[in-house]
C-alpha positions in Angstrom: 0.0 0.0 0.0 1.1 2.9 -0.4 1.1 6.9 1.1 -1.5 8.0 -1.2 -3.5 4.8 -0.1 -3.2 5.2 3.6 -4.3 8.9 2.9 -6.9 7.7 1.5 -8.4 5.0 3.7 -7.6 7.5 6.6 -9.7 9.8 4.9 -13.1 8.0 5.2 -13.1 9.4 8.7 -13.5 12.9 9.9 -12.9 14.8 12.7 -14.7 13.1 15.8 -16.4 15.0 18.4 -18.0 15.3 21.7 -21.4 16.0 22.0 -23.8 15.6 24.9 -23.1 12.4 26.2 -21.7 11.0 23.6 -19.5 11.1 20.9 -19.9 12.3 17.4 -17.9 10.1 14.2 -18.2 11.6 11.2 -17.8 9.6 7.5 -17.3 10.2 4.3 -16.9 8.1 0.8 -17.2 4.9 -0.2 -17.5 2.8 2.9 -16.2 -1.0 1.7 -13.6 -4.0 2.9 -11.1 -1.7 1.5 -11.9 1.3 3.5 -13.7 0.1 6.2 -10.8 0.0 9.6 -10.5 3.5 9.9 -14.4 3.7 11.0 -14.3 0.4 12.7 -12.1 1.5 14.8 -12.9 5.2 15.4 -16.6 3.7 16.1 -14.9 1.4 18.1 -13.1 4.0 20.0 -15.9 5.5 20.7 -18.2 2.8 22.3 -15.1 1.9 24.8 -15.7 5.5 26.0 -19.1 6.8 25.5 -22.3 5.4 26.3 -23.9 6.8 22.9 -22.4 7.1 19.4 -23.6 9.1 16.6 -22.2 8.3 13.1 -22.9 11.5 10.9 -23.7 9.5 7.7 -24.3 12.8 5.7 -21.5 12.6 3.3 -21.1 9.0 2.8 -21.5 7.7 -0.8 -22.0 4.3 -0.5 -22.0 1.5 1.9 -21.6 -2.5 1.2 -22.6 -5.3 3.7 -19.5 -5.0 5.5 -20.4 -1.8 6.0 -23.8 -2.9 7.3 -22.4 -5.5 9.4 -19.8 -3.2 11.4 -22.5 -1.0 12.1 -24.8 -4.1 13.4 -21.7 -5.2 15.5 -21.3 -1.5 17.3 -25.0 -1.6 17.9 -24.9 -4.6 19.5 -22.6 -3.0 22.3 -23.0 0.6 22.7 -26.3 3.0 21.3 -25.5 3.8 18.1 -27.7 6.6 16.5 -27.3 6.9 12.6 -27.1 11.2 11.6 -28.4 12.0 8.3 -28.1 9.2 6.4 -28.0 9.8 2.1 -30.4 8.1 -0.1 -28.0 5.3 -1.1 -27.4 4.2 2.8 -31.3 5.0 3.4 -32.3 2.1 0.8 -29.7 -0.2 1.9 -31.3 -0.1 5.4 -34.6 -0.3 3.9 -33.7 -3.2 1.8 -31.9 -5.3 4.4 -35.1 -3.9 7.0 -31.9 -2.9 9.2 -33.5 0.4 9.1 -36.2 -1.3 11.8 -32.9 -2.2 14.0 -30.8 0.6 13.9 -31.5 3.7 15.0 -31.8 6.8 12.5 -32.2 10.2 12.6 -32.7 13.3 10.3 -29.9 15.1 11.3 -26.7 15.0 13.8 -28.6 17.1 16.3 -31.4 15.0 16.3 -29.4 11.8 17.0 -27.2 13.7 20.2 -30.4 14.4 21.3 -32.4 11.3 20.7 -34.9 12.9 19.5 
């Protein structure tokens, strides 16, 4: 692998953040096998820590079952609130009726505040 690689898998995460009790994990891109460890473990992370984690799913562009399934693991172990999510993630949870597991919200602030 090289630099330009790691940049890029890095890149799939942005900067996390506090926010009420919990903590905020933003993501971007194409979220696959390939690019999946950063977010595994910055979701990871964050459940060791917080008692709630939002994933702001506004500016990711696509998401495959591995994806899915990482997602399904972190909610099994912490409460994981779903920010925003775009229309490709919003049918893939719809499809897979994940979308009746996980929880989802309409926006960041919605999800920090449960609302």
């Amino acid at each position: 692998m090289t630099g330009a690689d790691d940049e890029y898998h890095a890149g799939v995460v942005g900067d996390g953040y506090p926010a009420g009790a919990g903590w905020v994990v933003a993501a971007r891109g194409e979220l696959d096998q390939d690019t999946l460890a950063p977010l595994e473990e910055a979701l990871t992370s964050a459940a060791d820590a917080y008692p709630v984690v939002v994933l702001d799913a506004a500016a990711i562009t696509f998401g495959d079952s591995s994806f899915l399934n990482l997602l399904l693991q972190v909610h099994q172990v912490t409460t994981l609130r779903i920010a925003a999510p775009g229309e490709q993630l919003s049918r893939l949870f719809a499809l897979t009726g994940t979308d009746t597991v996980l929880s989802l919200y309409a926006s960041v602030e919605d999800a920090v505040e449960g609302a």
